[in-house]
N, CA and C atoms of all chains as a GROMACS GRO file, in nm:
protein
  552
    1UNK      N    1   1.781  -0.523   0.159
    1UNK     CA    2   1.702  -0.403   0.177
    1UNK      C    3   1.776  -0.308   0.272
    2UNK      N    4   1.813  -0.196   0.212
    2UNK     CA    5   1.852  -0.091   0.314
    2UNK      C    6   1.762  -0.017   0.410
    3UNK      N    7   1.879   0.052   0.542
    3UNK     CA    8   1.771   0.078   0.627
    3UNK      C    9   1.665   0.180   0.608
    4UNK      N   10   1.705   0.258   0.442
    4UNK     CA   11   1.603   0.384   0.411
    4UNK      C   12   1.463   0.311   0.303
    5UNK      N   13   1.471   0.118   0.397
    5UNK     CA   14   1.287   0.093   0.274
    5UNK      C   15   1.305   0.012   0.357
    6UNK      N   16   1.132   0.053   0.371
    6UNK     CA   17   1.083  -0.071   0.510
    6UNK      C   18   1.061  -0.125   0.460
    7UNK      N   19   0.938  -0.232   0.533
    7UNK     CA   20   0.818  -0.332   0.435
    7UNK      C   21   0.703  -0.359   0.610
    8UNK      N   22   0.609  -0.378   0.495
    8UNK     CA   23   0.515  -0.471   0.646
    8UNK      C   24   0.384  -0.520   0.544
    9UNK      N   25   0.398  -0.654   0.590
    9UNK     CA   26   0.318  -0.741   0.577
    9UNK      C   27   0.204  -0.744   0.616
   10UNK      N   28   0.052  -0.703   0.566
   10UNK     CA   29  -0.053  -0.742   0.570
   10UNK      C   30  -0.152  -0.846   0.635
   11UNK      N   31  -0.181  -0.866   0.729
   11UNK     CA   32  -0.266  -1.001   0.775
   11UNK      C   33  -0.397  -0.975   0.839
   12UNK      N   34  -0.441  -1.078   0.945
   12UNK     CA   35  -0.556  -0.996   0.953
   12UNK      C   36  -0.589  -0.969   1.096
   13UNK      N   37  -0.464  -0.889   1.147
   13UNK     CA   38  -0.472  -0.799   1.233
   13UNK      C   39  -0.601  -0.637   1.248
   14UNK      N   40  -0.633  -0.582   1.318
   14UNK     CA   41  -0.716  -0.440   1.272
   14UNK      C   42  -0.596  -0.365   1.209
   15UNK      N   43  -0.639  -0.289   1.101
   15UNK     CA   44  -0.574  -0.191   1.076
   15UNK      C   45  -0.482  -0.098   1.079
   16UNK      N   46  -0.538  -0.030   1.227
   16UNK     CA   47  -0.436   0.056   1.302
   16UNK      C   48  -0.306  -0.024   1.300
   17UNK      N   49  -0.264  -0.134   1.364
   17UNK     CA   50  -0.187  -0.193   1.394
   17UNK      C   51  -0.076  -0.174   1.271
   18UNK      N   52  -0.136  -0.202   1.168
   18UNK     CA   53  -0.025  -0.200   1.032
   18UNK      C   54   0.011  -0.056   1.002
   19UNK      N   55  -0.124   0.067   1.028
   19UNK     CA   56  -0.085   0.202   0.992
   19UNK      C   57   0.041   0.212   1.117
   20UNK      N   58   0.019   0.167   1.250
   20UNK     CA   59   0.120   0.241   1.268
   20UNK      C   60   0.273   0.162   1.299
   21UNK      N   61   0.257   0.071   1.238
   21UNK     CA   62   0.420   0.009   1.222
   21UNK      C   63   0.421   0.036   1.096
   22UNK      N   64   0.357   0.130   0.970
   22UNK     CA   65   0.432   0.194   0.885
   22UNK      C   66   0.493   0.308   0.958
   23UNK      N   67   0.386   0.394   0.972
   23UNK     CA   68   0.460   0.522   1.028
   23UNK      C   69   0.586   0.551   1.119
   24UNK      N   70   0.556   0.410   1.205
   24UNK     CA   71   0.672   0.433   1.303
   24UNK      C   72   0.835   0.352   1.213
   25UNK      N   73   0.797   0.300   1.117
   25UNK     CA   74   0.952   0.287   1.020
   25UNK      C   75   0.967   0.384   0.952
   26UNK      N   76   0.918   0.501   0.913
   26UNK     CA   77   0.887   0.629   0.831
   26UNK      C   78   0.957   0.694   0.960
   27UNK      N   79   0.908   0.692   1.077
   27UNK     CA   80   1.017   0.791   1.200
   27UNK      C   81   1.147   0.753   1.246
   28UNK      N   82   1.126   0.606   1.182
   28UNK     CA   83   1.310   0.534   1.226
   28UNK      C   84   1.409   0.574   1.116
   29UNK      N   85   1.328   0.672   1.039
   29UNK     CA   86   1.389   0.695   0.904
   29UNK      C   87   1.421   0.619   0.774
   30UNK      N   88   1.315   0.528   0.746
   30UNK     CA   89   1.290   0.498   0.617
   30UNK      C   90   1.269   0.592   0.504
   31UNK      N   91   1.287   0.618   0.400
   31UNK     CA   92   1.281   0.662   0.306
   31UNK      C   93   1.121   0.619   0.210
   32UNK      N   94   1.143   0.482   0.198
   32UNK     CA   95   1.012   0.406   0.155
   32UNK      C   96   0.940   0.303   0.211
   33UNK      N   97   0.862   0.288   0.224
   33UNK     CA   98   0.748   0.145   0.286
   33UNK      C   99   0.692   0.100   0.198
   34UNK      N  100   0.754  -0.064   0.218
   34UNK     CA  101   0.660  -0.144   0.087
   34UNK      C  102   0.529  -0.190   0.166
   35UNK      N  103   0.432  -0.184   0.144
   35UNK     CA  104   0.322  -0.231   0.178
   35UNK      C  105   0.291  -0.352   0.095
   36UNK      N  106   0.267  -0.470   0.195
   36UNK     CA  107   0.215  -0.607   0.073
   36UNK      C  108   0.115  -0.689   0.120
   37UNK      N  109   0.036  -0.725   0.078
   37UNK     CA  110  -0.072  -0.824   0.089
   37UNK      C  111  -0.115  -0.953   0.026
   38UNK      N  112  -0.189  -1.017   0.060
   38UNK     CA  113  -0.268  -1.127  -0.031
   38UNK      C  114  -0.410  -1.123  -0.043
   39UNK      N  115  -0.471  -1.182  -0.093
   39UNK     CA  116  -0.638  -1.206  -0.130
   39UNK      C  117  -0.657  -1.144  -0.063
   40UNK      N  118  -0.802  -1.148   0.027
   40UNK     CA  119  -0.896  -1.040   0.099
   40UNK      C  120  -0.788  -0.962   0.189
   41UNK      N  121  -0.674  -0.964   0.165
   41UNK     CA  122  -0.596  -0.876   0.318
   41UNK      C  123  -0.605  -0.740   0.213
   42UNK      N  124  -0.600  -0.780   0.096
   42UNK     CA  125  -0.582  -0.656  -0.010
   42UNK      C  126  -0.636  -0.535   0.010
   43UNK      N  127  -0.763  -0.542   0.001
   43UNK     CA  128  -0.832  -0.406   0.061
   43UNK      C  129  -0.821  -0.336   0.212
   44UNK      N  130  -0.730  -0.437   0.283
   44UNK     CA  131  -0.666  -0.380   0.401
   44UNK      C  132  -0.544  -0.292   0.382
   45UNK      N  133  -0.469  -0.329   0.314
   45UNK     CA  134  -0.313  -0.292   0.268
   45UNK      C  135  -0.346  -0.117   0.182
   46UNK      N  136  -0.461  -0.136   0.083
   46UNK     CA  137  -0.525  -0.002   0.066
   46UNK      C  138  -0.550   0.094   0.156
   47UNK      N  139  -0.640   0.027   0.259
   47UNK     CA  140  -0.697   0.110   0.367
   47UNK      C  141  -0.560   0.184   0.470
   48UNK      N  142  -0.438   0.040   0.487
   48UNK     CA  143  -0.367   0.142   0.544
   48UNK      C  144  -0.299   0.287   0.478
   49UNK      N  145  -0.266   0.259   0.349
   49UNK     CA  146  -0.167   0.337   0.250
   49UNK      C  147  -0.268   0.475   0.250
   50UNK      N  148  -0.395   0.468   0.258
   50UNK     CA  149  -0.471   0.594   0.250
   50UNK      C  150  -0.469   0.656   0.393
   51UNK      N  151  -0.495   0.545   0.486
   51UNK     CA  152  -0.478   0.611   0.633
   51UNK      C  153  -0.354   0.667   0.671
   52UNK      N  154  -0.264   0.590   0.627
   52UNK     CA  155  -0.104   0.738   0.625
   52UNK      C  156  -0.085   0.822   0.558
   53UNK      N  157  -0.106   0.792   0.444
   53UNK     CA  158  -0.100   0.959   0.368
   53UNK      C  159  -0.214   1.012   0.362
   54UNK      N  160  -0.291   1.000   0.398
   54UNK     CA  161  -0.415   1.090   0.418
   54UNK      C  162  -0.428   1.188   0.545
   55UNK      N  163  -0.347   1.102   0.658
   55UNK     CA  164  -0.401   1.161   0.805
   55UNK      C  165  -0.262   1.156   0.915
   56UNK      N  166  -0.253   1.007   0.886
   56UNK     CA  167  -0.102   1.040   0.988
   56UNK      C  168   0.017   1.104   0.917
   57UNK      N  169   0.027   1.099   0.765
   57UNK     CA  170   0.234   1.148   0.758
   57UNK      C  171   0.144   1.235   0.639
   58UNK      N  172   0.001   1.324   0.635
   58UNK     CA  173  -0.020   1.381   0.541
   58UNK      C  174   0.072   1.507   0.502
   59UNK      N  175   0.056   1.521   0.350
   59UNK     CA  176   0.176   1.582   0.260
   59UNK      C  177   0.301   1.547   0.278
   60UNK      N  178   0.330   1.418   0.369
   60UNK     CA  179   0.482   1.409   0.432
   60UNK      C  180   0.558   1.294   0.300
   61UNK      N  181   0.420   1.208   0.281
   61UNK     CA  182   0.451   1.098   0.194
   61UNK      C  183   0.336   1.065   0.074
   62UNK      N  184   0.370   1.002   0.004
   62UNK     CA  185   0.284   0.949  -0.137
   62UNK      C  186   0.280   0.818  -0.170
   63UNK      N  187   0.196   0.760  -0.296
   63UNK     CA  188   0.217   0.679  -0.346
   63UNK      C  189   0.350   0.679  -0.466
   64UNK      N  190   0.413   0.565  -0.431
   64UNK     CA  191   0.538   0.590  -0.550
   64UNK      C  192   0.517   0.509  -0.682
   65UNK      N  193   0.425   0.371  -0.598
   65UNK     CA  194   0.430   0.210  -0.719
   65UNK      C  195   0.347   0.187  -0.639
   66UNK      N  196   0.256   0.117  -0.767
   66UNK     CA  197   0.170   0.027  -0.670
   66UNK      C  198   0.143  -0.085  -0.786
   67UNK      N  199   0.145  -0.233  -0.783
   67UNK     CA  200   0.215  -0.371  -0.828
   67UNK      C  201   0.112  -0.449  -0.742
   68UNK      N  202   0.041  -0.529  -0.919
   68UNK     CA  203  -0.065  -0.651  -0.874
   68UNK      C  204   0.000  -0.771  -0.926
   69UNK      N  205   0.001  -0.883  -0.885
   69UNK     CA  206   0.039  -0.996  -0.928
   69UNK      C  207  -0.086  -1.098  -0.892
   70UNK      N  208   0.026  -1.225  -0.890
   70UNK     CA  209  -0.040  -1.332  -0.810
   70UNK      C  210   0.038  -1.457  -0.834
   71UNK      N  211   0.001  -1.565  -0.734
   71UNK     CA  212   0.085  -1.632  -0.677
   71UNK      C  213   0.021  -1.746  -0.650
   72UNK      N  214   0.120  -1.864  -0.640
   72UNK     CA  215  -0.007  -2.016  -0.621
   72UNK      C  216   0.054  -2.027  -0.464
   73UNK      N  217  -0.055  -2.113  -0.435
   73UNK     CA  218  -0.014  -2.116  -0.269
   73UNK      C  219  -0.160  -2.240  -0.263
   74UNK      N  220  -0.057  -2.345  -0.148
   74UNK     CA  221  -0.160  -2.474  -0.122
   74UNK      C  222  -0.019  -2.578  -0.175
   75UNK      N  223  -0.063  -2.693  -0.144
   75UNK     CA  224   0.038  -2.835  -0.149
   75UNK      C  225  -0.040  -2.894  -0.294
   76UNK      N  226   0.065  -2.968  -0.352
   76UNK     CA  227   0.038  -3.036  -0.448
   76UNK      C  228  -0.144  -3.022  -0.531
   77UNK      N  229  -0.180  -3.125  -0.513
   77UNK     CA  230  -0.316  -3.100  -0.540
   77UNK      C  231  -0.462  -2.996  -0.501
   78UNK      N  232  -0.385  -2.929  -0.390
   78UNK     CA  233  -0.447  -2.800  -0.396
   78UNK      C  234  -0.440  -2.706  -0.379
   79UNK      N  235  -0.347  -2.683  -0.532
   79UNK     CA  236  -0.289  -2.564  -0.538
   79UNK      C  237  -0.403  -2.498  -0.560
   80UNK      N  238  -0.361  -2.363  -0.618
   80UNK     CA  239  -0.475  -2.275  -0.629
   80UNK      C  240  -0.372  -2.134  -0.607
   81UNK      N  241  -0.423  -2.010  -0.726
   81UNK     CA  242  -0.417  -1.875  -0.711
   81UNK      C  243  -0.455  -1.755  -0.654
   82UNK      N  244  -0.355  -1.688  -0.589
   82UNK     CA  245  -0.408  -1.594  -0.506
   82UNK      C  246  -0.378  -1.466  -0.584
   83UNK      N  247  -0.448  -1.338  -0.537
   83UNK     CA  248  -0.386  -1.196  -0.619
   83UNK      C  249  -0.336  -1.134  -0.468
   84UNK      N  250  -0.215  -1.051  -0.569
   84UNK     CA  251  -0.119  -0.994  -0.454
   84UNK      C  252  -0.117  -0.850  -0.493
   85UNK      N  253  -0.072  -0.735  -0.397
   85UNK     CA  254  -0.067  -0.615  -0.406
   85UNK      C  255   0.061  -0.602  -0.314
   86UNK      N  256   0.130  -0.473  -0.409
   86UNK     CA  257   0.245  -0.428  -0.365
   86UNK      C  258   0.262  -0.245  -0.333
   87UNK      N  259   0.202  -0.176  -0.239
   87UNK     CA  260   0.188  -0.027  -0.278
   87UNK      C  261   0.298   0.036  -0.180
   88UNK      N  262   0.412   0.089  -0.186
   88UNK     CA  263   0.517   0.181  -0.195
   88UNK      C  264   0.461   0.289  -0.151
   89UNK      N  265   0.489   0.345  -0.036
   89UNK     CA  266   0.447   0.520  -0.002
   89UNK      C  267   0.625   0.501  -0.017
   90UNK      N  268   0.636   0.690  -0.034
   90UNK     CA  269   0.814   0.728  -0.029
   90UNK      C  270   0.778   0.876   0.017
   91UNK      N  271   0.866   0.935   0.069
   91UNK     CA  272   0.871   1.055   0.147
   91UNK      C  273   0.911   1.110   0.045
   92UNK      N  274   0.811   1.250   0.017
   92UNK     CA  275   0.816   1.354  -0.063
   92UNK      C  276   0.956   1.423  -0.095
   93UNK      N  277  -1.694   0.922  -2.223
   93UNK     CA  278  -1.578   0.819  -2.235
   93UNK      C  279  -1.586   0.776  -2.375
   94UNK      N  280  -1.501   0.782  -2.472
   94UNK     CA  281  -1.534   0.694  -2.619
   94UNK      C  282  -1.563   0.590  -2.594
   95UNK      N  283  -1.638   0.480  -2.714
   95UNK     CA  284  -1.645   0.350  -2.724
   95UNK      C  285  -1.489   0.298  -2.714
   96UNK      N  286  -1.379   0.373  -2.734
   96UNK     CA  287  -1.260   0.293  -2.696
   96UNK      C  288  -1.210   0.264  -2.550
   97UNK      N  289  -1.327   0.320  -2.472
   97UNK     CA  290  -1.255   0.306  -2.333
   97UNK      C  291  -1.411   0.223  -2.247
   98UNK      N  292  -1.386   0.088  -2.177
   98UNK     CA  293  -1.496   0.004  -2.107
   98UNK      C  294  -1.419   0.067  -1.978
   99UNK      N  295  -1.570   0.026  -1.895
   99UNK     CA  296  -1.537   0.029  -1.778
   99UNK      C  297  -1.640  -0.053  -1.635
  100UNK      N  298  -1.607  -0.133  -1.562
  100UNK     CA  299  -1.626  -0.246  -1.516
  100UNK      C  300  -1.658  -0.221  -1.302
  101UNK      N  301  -1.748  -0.193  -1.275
  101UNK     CA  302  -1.766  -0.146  -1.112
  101UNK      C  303  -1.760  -0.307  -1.039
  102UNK      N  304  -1.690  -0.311  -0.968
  102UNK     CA  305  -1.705  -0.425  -0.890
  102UNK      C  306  -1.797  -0.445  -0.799
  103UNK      N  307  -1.930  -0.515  -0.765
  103UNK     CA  308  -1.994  -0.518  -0.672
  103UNK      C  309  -1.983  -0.616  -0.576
  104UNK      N  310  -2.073  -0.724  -0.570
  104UNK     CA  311  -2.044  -0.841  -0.412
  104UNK      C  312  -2.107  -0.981  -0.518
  105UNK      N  313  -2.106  -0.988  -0.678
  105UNK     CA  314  -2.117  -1.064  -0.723
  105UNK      C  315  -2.006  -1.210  -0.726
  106UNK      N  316  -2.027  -1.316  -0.827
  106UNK     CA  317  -1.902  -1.403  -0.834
  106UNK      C  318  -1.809  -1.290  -0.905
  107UNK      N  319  -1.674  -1.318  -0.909
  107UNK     CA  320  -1.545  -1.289  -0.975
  107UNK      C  321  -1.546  -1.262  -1.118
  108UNK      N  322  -1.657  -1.433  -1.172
  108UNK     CA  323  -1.605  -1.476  -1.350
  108UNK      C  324  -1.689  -1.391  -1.364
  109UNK      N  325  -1.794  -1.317  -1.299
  109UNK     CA  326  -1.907  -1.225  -1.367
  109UNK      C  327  -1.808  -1.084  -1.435
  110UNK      N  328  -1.771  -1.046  -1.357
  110UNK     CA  329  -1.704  -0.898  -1.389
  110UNK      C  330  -1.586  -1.004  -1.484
  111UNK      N  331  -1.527  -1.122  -1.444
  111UNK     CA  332  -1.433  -1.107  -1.568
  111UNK      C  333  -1.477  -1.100  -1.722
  112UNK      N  334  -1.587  -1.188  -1.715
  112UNK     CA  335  -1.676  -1.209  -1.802
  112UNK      C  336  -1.668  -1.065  -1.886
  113UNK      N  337  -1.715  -0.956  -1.810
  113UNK     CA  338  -1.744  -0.804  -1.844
  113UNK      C  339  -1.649  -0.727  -1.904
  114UNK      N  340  -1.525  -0.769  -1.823
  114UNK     CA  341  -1.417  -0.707  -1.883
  114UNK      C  342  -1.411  -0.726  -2.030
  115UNK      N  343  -1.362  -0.888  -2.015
  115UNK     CA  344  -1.341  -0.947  -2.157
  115UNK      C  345  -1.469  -0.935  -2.276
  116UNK      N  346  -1.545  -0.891  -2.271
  116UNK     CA  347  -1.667  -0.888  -2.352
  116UNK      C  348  -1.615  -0.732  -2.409
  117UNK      N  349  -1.596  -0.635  -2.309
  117UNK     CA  350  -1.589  -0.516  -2.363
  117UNK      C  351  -1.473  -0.525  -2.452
  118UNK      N  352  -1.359  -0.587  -2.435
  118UNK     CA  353  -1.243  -0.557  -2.450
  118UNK      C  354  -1.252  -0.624  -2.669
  119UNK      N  355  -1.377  -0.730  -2.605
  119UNK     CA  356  -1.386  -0.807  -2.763
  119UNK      C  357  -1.468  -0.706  -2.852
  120UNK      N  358  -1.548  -0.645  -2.753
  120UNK     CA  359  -1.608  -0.509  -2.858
  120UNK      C  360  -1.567  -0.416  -2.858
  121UNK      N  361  -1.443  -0.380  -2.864
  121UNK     CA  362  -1.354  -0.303  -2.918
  121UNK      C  363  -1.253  -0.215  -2.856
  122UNK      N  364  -1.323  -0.210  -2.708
  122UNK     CA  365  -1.263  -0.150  -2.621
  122UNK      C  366  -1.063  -0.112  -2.593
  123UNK      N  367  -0.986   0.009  -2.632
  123UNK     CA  368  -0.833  -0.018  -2.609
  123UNK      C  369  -0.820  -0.068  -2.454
  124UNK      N  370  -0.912  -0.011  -2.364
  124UNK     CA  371  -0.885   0.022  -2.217
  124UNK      C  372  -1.012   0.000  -2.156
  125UNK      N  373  -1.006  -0.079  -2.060
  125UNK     CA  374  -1.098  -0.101  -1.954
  125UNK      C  375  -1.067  -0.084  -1.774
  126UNK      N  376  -1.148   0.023  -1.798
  126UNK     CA  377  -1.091   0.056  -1.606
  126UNK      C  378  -1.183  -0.015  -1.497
  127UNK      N  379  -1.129  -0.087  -1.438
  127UNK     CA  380  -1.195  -0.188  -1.291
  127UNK      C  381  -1.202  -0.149  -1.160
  128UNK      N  382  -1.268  -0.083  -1.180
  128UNK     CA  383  -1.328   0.031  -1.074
  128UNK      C  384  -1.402  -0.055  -0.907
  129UNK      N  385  -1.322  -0.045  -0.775
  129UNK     CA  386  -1.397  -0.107  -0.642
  129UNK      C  387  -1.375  -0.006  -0.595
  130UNK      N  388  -1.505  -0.015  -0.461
  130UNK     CA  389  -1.460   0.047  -0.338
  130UNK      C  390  -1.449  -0.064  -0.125
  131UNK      N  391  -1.382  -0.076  -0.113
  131UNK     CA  392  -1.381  -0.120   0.040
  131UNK      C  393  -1.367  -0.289   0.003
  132UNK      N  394  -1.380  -0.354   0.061
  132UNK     CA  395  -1.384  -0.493   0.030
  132UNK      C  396  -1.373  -0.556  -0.122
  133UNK      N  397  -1.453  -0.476  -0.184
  133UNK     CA  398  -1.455  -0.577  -0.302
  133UNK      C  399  -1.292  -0.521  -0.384
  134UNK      N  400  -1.227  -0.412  -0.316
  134UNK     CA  401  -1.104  -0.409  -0.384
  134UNK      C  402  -1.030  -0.560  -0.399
  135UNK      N  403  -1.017  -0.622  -0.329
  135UNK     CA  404  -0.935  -0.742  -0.334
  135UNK      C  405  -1.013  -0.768  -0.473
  136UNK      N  406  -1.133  -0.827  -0.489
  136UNK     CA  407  -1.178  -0.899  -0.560
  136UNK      C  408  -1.143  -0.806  -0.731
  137UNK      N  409  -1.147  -0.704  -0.712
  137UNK     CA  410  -1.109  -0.636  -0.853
  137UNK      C  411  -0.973  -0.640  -0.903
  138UNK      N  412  -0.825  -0.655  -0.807
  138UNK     CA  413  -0.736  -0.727  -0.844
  138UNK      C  414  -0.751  -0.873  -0.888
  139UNK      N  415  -0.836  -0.978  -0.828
  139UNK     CA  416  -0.861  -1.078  -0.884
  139UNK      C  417  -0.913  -1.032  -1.024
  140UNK      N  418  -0.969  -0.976  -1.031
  140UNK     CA  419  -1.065  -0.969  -1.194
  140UNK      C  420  -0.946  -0.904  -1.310
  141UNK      N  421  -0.845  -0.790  -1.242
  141UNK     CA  422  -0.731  -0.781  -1.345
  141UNK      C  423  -0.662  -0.891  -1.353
  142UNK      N  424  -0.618  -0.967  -1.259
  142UNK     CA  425  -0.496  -1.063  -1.288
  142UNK      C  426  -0.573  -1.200  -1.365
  143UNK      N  427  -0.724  -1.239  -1.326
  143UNK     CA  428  -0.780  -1.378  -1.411
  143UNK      C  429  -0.762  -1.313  -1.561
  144UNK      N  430  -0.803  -1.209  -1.602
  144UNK     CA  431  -0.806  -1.130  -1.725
  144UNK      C  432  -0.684  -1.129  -1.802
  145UNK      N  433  -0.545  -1.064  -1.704
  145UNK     CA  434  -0.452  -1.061  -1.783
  145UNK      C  435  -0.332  -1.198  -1.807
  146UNK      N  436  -0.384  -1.287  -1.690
  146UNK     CA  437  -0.288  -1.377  -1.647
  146UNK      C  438  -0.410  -1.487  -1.795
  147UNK      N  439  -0.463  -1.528  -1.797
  147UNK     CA  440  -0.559  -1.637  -1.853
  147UNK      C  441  -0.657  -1.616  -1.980
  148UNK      N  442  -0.770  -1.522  -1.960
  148UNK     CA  443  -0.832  -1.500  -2.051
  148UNK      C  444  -0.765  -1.406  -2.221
  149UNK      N  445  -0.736  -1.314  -2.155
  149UNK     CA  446  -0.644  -1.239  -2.242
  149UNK      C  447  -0.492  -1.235  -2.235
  150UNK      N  448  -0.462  -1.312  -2.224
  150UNK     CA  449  -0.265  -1.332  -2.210
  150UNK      C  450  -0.205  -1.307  -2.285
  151UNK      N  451  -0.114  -1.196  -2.268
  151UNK     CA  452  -0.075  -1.150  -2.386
  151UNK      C  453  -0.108  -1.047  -2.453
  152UNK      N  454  -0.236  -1.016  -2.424
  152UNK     CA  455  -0.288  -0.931  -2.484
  152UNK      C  456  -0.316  -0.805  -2.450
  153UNK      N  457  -0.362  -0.829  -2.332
  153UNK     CA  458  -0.383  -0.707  -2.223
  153UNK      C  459  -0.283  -0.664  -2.133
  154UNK      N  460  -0.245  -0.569  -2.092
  154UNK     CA  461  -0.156  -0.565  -1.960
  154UNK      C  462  -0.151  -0.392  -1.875
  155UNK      N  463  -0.152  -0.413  -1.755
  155UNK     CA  464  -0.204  -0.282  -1.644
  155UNK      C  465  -0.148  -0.193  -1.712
  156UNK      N  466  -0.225  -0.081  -1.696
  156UNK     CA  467  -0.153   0.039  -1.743
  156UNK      C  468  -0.142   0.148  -1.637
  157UNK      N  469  -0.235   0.124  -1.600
  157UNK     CA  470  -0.271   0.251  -1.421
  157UNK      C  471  -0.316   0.166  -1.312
  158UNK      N  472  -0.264   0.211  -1.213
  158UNK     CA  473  -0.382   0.171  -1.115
  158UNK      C  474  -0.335   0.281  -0.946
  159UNK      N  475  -0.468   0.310  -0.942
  159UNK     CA  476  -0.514   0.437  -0.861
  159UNK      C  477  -0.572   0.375  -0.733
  160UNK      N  478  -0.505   0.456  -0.621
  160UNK     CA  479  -0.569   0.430  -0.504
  160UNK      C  480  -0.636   0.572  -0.476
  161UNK      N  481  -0.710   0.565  -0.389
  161UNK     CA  482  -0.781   0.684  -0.310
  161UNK      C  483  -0.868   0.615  -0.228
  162UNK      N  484  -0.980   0.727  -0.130
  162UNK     CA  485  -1.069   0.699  -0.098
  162UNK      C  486  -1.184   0.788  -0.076
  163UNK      N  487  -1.283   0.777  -0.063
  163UNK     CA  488  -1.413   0.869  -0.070
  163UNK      C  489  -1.502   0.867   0.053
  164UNK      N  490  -1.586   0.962   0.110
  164UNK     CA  491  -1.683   0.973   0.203
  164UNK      C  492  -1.797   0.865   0.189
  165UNK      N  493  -1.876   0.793   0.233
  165UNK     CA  494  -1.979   0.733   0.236
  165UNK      C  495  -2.083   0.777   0.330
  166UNK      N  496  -2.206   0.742   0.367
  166UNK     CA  497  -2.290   0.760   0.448
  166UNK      C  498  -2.369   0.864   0.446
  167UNK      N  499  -2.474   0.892   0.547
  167UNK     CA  500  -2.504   1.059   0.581
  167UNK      C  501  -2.495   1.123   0.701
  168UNK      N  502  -2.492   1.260   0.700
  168UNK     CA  503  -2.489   1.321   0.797
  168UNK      C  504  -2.383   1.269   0.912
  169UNK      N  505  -2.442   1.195   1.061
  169UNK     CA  506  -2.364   1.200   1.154
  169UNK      C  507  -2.299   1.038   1.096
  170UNK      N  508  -2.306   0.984   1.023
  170UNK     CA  509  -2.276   0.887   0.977
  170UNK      C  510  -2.153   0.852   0.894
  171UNK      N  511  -2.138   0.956   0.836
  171UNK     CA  512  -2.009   0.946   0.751
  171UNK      C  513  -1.890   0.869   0.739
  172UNK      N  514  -1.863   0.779   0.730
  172UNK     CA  515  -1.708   0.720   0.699
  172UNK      C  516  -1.609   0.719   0.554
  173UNK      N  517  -1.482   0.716   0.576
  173UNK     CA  518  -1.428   0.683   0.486
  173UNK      C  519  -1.409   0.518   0.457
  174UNK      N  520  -1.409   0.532   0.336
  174UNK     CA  521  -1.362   0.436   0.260
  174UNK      C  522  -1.288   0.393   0.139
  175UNK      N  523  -1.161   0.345   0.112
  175UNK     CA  524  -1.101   0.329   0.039
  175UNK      C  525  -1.149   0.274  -0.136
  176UNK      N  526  -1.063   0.352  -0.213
  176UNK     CA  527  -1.114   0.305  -0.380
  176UNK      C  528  -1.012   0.245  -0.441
  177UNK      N  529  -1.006   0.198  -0.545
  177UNK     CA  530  -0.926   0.132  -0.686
  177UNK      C  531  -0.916   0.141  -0.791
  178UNK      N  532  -0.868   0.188  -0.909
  178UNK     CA  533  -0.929   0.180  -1.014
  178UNK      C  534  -0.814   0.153  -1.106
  179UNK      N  535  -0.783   0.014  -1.136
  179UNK     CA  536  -0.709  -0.056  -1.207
  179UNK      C  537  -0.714  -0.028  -1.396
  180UNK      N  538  -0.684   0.034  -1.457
  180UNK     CA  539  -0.732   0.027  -1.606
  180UNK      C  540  -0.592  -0.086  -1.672
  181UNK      N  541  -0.662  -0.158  -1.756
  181UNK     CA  542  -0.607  -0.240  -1.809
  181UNK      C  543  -0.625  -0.209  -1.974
  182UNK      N  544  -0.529  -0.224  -2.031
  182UNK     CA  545  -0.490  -0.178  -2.178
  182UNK      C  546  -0.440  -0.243  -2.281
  183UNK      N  547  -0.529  -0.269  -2.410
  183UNK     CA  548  -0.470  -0.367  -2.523
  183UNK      C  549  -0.268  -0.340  -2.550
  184UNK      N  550  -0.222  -0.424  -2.569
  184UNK     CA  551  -0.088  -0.388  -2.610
  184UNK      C  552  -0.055  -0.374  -2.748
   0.00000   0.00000   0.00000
């Protein structure tokens, strides 16, 4: 990954916390931020991608991709599927 | 909306319910079914595209859009935002 595409990982920190270690890789001069999540972090990973381009880097950045999957996770016998989200802001 | 296009609101039910919904529309004839959340239950509406496209319909179905935003809630001095989804999934 070059230094013009971030990424930040989803957990279950508050919010703010993830909006602004996007923004602040968007001022180190990233180009793009992958935003990614798992199960319930999902509607967090939303909430940040609207809270930056909505308010902190508004008209600065967009949605470029945004990518659902999913993934097994657990040991042998209990495994089990999770859904994943992948949403990309990129500077206009 | 024509009868060629279903469309599926996520509420705080089980999962197989809305998958259930999807796949019912999709058997009555539906090309496109859009899976419409807002705030929390977003996670759960990626679950309902990926059980759909990964299992029930495999093969058959696969994402065609999917839309972030978010909208006002509440009243008056109350107001918050909150984040939306709206995944449409499409016969191939």
């Amino acid at each position: 990954m070059s230094a013009a595409e971030g990424s930040v990982l989803i957990g279950n920190k508050n919010v703010m916390n993830y909006v602004l270690a996007t923004v602040i890789q968007f001022n180190q001069g990233a180009k793009r931020v992958s935003i990614k999540a798992r199960g319930r972090a999902i509607s967090r990973a939303v909430d940040v991608a609207e809270i930056v381009k909505s308010r902190f880097l508004k008209g600065e950045v967009d949605v470029e991709t945004i990518k659902i999957g999913s993934e097994q996770v657990g040991e042998a016998d209990k495994k089990r599927t999770i859904s994943t989200i992948e949403i990309v802001l990129a500077r206009k």
